[in-house]
DRENLUM-584224 format. One record per atom (N, C-alpha, C, O): z, x negated, y negated. Coordinates in steps of 0.001 Angstrom, whole numbers, padded with zeros to 6 digits, always signed. Layout:
// DRENLUM-584224
ZXY...
//
This chain:
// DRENLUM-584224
+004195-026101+012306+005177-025735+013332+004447-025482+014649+003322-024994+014763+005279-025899+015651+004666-025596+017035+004577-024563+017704+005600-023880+017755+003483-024124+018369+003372-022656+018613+004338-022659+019821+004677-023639+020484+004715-021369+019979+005841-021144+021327+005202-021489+022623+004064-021121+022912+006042-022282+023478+006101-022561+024376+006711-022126+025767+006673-022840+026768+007338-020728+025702+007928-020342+026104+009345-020372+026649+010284-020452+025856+009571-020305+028083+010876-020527+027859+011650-021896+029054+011363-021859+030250+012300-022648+028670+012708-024031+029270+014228-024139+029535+015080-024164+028647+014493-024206+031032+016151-024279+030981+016515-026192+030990+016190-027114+031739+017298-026083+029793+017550-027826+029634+018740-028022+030625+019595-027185+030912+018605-029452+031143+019421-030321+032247+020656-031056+031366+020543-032155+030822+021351-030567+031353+022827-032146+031212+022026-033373+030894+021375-034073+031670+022170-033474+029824+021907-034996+029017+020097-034910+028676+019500-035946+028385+019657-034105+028724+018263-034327+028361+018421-034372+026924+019343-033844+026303+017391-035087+026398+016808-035104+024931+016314-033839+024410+015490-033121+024977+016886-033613+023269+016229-032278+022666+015267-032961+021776+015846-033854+021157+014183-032883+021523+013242-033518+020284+013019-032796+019496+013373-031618+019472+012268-033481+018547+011288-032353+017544+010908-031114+017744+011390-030005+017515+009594-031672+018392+008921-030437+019549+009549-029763+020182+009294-028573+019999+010830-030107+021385+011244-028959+022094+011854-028063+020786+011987-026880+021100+012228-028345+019480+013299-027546+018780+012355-026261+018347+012499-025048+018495+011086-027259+017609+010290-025930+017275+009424-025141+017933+008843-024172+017444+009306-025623+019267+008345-025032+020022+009247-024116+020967+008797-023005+021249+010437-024485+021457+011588-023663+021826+012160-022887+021410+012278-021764+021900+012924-023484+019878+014135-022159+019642+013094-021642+018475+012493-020584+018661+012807-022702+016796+012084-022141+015727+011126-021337+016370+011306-020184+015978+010429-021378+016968+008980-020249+016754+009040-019492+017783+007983-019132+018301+010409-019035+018366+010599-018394+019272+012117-017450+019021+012928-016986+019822+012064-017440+018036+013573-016538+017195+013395-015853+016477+012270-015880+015977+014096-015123+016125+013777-013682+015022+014246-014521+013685+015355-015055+013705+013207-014666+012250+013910-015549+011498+013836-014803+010210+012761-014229+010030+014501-014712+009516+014999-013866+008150+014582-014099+006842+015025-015122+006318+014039-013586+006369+013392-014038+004679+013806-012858+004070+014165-011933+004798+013818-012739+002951+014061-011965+001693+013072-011382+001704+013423-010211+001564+011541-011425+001815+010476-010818+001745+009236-011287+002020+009223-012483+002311+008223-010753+002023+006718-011642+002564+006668-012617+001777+006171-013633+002262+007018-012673+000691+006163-013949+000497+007252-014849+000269+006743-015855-000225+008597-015021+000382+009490-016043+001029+009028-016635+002329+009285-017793+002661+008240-015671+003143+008079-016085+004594+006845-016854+004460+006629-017920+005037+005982-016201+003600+004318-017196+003242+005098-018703+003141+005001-019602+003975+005954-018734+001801+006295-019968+001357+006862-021121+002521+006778-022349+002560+007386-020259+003303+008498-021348+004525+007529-021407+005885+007523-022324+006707+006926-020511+005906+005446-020167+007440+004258-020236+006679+003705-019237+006220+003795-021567+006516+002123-021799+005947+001420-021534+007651+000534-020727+007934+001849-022102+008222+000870-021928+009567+001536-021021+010569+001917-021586+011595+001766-019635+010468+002754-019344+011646+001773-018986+012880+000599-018692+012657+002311-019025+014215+001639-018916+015201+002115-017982+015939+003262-017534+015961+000815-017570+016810+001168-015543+017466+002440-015807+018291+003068-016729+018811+002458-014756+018153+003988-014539+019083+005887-014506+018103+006993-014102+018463+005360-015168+016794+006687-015273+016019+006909-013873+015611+006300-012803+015635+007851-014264+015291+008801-012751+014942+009435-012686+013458+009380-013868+013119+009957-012034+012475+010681-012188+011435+011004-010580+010911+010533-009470+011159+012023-011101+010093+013309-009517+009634+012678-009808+008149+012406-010976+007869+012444-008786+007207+012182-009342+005802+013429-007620+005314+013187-006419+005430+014720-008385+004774+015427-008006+004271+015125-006939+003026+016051-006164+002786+014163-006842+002373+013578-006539+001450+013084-004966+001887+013169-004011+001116+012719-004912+002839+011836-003416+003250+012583-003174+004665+012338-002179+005348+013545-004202+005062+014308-003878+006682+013223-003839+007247+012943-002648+007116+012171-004417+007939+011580-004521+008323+011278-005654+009593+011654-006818+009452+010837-005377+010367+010775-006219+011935+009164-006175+011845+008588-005098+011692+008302-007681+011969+007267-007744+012231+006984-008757+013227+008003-009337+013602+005755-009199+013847+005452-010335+014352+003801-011056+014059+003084-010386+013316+003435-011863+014399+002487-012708+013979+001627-012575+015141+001746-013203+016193+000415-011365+014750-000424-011152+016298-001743-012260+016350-002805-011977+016903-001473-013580+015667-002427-014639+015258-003402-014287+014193-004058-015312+014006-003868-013241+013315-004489-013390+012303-003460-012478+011097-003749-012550+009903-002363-011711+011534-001469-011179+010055-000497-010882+010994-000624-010717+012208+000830-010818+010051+002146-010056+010348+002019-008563+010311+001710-007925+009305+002297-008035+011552+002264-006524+011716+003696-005760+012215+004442-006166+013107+003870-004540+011392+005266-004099+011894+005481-003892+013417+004485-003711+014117+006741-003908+013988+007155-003783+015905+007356-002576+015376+007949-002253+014347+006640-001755+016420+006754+000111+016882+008029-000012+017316+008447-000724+018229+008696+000816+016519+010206+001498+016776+011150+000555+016135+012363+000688+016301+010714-000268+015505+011547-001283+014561+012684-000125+013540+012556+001087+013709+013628-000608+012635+014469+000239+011880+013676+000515+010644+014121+001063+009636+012661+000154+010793+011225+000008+009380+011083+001585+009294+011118+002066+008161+010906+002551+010515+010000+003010+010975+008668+002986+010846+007952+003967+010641+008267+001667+010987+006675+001299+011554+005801+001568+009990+004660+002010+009860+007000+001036+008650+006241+001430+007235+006560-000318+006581+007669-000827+006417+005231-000938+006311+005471-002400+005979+005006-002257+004522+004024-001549+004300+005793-003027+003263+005082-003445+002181+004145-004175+002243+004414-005307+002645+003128-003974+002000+001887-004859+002162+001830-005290+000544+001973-006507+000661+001700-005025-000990+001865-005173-002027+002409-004551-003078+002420-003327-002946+002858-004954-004063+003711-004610-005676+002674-004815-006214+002243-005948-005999+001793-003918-007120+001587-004385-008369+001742-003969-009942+001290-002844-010152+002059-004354-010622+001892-004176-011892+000481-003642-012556-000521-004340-012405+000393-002306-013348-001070-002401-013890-000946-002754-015238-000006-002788-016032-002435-003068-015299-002515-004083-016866-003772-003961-017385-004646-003795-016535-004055-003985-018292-005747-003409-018804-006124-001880-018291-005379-000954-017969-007068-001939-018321-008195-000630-018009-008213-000079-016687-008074+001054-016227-008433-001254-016200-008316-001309-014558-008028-002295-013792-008419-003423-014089-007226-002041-012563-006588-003353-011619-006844-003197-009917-006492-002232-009239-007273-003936-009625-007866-003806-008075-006415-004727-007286-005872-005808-007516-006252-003879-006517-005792-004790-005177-006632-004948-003771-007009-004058-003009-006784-006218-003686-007635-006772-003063-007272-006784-001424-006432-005949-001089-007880-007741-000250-007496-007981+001158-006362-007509+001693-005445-008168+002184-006514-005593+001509-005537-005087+002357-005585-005159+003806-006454-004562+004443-004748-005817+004312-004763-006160+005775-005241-004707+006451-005007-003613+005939-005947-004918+007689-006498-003876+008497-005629-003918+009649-006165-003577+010703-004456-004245+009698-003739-003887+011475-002869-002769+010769-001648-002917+010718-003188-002185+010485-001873-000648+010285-003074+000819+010512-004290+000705+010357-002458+001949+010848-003274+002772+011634-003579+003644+010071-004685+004120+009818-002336+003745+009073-002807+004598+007621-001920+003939+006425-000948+003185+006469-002432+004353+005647-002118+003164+004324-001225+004387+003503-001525+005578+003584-000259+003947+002829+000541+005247+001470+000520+003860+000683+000858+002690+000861-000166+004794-000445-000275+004287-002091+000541+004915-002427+000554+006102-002102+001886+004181-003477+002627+005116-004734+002274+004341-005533+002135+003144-005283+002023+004963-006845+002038+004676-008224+003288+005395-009125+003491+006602-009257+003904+004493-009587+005172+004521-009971+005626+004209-011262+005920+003058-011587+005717+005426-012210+005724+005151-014054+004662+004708-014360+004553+003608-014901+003444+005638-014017+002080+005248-014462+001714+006041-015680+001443+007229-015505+001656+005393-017252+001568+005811-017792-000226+005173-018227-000845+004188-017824-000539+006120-019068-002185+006128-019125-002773+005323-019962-003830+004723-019768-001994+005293-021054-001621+004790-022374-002905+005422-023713-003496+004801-024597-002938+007237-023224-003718+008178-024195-003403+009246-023871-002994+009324-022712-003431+010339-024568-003496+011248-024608-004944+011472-023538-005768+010576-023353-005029+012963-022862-006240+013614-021666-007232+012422-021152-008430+012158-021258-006263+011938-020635-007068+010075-019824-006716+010790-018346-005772+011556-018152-007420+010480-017636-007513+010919-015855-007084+009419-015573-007597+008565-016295-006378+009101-014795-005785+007984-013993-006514+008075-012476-006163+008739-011500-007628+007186-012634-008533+007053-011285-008306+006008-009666-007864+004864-009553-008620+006605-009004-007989+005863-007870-009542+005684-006473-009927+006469-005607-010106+004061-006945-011248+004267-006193-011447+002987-005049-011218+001830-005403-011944+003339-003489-011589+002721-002659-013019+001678-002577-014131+001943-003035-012662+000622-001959-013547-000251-002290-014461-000779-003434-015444-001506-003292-013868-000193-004797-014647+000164-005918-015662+000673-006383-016386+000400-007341-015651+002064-005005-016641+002976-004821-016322+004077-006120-015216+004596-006264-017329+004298-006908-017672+004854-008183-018720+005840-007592-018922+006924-008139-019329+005487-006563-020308+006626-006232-019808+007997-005535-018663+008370-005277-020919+008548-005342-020861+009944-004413-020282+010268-002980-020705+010963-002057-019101+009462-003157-018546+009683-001485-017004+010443-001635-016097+010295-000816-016965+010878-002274-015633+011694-002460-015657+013213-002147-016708+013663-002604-014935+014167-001563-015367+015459-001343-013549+015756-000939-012862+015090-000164-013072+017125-001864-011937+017518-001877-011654+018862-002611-012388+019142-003558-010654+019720-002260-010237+020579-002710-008349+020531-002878-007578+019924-002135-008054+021235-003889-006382+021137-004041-005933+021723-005013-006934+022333-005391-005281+021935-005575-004521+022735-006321-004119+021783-008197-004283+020628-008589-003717+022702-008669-003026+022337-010171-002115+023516-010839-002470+024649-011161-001172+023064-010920+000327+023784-011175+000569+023355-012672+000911+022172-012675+000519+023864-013915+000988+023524-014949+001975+024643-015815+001681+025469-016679+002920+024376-015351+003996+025420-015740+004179+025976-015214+004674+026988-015710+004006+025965-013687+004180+027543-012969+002841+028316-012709+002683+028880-011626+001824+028357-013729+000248+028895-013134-000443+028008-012514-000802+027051-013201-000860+028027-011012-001726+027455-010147-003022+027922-010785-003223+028936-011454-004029+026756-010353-005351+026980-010791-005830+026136-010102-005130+025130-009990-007395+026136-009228-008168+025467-008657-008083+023855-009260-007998+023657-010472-008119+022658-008199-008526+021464-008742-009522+021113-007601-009511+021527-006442-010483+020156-008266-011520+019643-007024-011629+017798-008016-011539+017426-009186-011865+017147-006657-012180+015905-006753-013954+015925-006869-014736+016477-006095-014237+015196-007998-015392+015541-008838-016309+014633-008028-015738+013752-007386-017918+014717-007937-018740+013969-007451-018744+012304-007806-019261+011972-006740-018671+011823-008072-018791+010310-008323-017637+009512-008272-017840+008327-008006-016042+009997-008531-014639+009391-007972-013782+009870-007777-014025+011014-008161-012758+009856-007394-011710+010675-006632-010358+010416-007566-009933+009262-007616-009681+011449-008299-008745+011477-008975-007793+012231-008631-007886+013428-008361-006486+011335-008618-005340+011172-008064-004238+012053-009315-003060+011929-009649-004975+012633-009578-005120+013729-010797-003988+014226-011799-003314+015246-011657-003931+013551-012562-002726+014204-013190-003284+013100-014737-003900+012035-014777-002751+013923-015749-003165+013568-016685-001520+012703-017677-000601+013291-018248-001660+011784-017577-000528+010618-017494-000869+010112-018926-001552+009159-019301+000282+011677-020035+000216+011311-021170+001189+010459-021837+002329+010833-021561+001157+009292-022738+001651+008525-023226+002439+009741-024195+001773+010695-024598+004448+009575-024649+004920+010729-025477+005615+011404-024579+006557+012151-024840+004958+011044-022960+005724+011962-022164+006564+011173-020989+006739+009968-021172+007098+011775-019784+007622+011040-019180+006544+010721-018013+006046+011510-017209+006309+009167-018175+005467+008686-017156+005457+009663-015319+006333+010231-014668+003669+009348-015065+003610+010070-014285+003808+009126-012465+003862+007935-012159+003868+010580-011559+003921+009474-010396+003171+009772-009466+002697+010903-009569+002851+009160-008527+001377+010221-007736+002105+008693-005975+002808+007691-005843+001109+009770-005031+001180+009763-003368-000073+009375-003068-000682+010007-003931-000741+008899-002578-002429+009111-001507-001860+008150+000022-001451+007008+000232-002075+009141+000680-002000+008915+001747-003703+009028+002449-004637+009787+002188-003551+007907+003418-005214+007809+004043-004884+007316+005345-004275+006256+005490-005317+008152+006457-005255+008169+007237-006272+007457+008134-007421+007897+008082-006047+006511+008879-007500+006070+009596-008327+005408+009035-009523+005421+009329-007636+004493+007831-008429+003929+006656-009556+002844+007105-010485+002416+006420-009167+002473+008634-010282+001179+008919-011622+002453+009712-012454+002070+010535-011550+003576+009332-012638+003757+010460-013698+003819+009571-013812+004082+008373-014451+003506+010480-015946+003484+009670-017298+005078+009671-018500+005298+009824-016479+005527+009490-016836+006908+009293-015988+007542+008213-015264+006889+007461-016151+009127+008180-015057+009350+007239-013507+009322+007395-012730+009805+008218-013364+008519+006208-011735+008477+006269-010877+009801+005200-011102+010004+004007-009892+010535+006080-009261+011336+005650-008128+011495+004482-007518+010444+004684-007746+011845+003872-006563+011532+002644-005674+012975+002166-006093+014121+002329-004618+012675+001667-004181+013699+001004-003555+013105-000572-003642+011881-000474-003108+013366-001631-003199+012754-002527-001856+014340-003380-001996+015550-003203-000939+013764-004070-000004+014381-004979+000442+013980-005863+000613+012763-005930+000792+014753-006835+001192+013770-008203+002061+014932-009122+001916+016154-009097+002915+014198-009859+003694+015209-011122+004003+014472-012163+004182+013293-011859+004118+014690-013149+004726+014253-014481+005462+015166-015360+005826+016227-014851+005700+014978-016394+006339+015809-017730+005210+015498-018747+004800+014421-019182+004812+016859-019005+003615+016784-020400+004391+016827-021462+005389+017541-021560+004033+016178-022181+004463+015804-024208+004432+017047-024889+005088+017361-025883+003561+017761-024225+003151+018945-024981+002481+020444-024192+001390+020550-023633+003543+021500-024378+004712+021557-024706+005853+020784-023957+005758+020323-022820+006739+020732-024624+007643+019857-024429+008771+020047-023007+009427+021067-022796+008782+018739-022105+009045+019192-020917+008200+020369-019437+008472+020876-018349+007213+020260-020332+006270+020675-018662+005965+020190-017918+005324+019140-017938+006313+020775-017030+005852+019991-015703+004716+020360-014659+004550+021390-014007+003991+019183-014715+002824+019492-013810+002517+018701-012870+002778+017508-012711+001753+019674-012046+001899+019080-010292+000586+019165-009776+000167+020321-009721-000282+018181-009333-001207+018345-008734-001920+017879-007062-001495+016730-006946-002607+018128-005996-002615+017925-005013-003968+018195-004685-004687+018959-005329-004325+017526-003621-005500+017673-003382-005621+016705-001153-005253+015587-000791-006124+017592-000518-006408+017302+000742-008198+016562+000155-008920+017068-000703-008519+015124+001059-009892+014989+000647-010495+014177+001954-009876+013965+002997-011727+013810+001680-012849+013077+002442-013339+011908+002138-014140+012205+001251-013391+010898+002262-014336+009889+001989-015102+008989+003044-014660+008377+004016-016338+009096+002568-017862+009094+002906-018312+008196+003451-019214+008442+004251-017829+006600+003234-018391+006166+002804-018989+004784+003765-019501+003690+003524-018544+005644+005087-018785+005037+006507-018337+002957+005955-019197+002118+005691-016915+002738+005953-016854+001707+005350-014820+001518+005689-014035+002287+005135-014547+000878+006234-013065+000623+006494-012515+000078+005036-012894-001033+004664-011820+000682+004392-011133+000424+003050-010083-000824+003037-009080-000811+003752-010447-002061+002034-010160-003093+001985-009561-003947+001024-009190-005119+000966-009621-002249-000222-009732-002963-001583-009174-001623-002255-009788-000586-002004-008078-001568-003071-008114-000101-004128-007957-000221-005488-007048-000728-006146-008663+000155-005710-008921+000111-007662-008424+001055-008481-008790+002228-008411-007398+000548-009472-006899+001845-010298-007263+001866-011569-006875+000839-012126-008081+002881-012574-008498+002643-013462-008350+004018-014109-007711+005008-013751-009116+003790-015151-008610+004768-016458-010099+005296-017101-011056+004647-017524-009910+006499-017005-011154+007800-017655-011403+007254-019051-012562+007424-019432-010585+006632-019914-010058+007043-021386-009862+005228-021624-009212+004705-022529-010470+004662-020753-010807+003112-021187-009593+002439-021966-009670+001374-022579-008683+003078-021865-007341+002373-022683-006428+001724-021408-006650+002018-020233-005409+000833-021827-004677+000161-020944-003505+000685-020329-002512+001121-020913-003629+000636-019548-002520+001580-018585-000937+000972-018319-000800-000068-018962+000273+001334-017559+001112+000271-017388+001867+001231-016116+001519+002411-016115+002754+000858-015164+002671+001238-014337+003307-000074-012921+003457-001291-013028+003575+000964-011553+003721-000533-010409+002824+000758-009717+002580+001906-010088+002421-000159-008356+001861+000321-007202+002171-000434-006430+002168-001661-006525+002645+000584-005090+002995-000090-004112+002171+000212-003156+001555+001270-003034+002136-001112-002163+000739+000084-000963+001052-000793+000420+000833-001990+000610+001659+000234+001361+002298+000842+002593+001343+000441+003685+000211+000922+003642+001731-000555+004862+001010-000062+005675+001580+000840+006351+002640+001070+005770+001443+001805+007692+001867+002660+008200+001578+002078+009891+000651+001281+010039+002214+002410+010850+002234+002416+012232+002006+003886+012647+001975+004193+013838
//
């Protein structure tokens, strides 16, 4: 498709062609898909300046020549689906999270662990090392008790027992492309199996280290068993 051409007042009897159609009205109109990747399928080559509505998230973006980014003050409020996924095995990475959004929200949604005292791990760039640093809370029944995000990965903490009612957790990261430390806050609750109907809540404000713009998030499992679960992950304006 032809990149926009801006704008052309036509004369009485001129020829409309190919080119003037798509370089005029197509790549210069607000155009409607069901969702990103209806728009991948119909825009293999889209060019800067296009515009599109994705019905799916109400969302208003445009094409700033290397990704589709949400319009500030759109009815979105400036929150784009960037991916769905399904988890499956041990562990599942989502890969080339676009970098034009200012903070990223992860939900994990009916994440069950698939064990009994399995930690459901949440690690950025498939950083396993020493760049995590956090303090936050743990509510199990009503008694608060200290939680800390442990030296080597950062857990999104809640213990997501199979028996019970699947768990759901938040991480929000703020400033995720800077290359210094990037900031986070992270929440989660479920229903424990045992005793029956408890509910527990955990939270944690954190740090990461790891002078490195986050590109990639990995969800995996303490307890090496297969997990099941969606994740969705937000860009933010």
């Amino acid at each position: 498709m032809a990149a926009g051409q801006g704008f052309k007042t036509f004369a009485t009897g001129d020829i409309l062609t190919a080119a003037d159609t798509n370089g005029y009205l197509m790549s210069q109109t607000v155009m409607v898909f069901a969702d990103s990747s209806a728009r991948s399928t119909a825009i293999t080559s889209p060019q800067q300046g296009m515009v599109s509505f994705l019905k799916g998230t109400n969302s208003t973006e445009y094409y700033n020549g290397s990704a589709w980014v949400a319009i500030s003050g759109a009815s979105s409020g400036g929150m784009t689906l960037l991916s769905t996924t399904s988890l499956s095995g041990v562990s599942t990475t989502i890969s080339s999270i676009s970098g034009s959004y200012t903070n990223l929200a992860i939900y994990g949604v009916d994440i069950d662990s698939g064990t009994t005292n399995a930690n459901v791990l949440v690690r950025f760039n498939g950083d396993s090392a020493s760049n995590y640093n956090g303090v936050g809370y743990q509510n199990s029944g009503g008694s608060y008790s200290g939680q800390a995000v442990t030296a080597n990965t950062f857990i999104p903490g809640f213990d997501a027992r199979t028996g019970g009612t699947p768990g759901n957790f938040i991480v929000d990261l703020y400033r995720y492309t800077d290359t210094s430390r990037i900031m986070g806050r992270w929440s989660s609750v479920l229903t424990a199996s045992s005793p029956t109907d408890q509910l527990w809540a955990t939270g944690c404000d954190f740090r990461y280290n790891a002078s490195a713009a986050i590109t990639s998030v990995t969800i995996t499992n303490s307890n090496s068993a297969s997990m099941t679960g969606t994740i969705y992950i937000y860009g933010v304006k």
